[in-house]
C-alpha positions as MATLAB code, in Angstrom:
seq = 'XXXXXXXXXXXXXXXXXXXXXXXXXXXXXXXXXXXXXXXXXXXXXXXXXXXXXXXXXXXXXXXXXXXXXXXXXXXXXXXXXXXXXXXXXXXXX';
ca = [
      -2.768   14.580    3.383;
      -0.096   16.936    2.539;
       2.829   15.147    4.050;
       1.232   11.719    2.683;
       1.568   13.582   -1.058;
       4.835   14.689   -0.411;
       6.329   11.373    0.007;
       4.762    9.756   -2.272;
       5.950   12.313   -5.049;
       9.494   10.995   -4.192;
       9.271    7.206   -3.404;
      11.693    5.764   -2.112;
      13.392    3.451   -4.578;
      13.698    0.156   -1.929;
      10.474    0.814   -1.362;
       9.573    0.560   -5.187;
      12.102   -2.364   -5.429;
      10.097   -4.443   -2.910;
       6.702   -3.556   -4.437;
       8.041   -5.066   -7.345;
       9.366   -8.374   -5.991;
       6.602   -8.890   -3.745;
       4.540   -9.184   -7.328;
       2.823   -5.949   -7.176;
       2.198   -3.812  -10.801;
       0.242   -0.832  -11.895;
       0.458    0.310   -8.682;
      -1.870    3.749   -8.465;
      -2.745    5.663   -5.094;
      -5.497    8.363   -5.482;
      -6.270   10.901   -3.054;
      -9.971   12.918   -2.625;
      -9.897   15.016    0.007;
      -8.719   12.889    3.042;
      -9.863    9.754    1.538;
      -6.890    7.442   -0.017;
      -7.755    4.735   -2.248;
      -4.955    2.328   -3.745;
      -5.700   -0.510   -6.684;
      -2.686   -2.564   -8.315;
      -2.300   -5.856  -10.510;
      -1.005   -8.645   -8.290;
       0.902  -11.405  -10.749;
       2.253  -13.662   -7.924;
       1.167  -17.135   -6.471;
       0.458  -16.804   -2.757;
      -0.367  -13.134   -2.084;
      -0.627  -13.315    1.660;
       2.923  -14.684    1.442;
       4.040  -11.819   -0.522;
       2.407   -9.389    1.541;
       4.626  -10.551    5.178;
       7.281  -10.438    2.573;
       7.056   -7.155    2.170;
       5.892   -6.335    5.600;
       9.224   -7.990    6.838;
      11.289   -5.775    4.579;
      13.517   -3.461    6.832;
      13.478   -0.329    4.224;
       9.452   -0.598    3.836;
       8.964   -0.631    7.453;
      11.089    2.455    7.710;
       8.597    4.015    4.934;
       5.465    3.199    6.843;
       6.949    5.132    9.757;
       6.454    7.693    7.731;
       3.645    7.235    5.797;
       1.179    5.411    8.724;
       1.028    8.591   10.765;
      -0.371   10.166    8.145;
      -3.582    8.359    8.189;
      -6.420    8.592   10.915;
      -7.664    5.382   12.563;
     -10.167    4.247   10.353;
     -10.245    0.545   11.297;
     -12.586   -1.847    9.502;
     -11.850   -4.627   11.704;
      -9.137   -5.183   14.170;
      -6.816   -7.081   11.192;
      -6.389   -4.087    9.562;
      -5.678   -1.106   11.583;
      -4.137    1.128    8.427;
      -5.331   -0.775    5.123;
      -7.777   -3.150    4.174;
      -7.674   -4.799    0.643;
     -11.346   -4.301   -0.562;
     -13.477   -7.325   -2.081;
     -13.984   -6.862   -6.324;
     -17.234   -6.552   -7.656;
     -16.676   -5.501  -11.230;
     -13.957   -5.831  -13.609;
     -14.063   -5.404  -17.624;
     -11.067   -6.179  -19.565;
];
């Protein structure tokens, strides 16, 4: 959790620059403990496109070196071994 803080406190500004073009704003992580929870505003057209976009990116997949061995294996299903976007339920404007 610590090292997963660290880097985050000093992003990596390719990493940032792909976030962007891959249509990803208000980007927030939250920590609790050893539980992570992301949420960000997604403005694109095809998201799964965007998301091998920035999967493909050589400086991001440098970053999740980094970053992925900070997590424990906490697989919902065998498609997502590190993250798993989360189904909305609510949202008030």
């Amino acid at each position: 959790a610590e090292e997963y803080c660290a880097l985050h406190a000093h992003p990596w500004q390719g990493v940032l620059d792909t976030i962007s073009a891959c249509h990803l704003h208000n980007y927030s992580i939250f920590i609790e403990g050893l539980y992570v929870f992301a949420t960000f505003d997604y403005d694109g057209d095809d998201y799964d496109a965007d998301m091998e976009k920035m999967a493909q990116d050589p400086v991001t997949q440098e970053w999740w070196k980094h970053t992925k061995p900070c997590f424990e294996k906490f697989a919902i299903s065998p498609e997502s071994e590190f993250y798993h976007d989360m189904k909305q339920i609510f949202y008030l404007e």
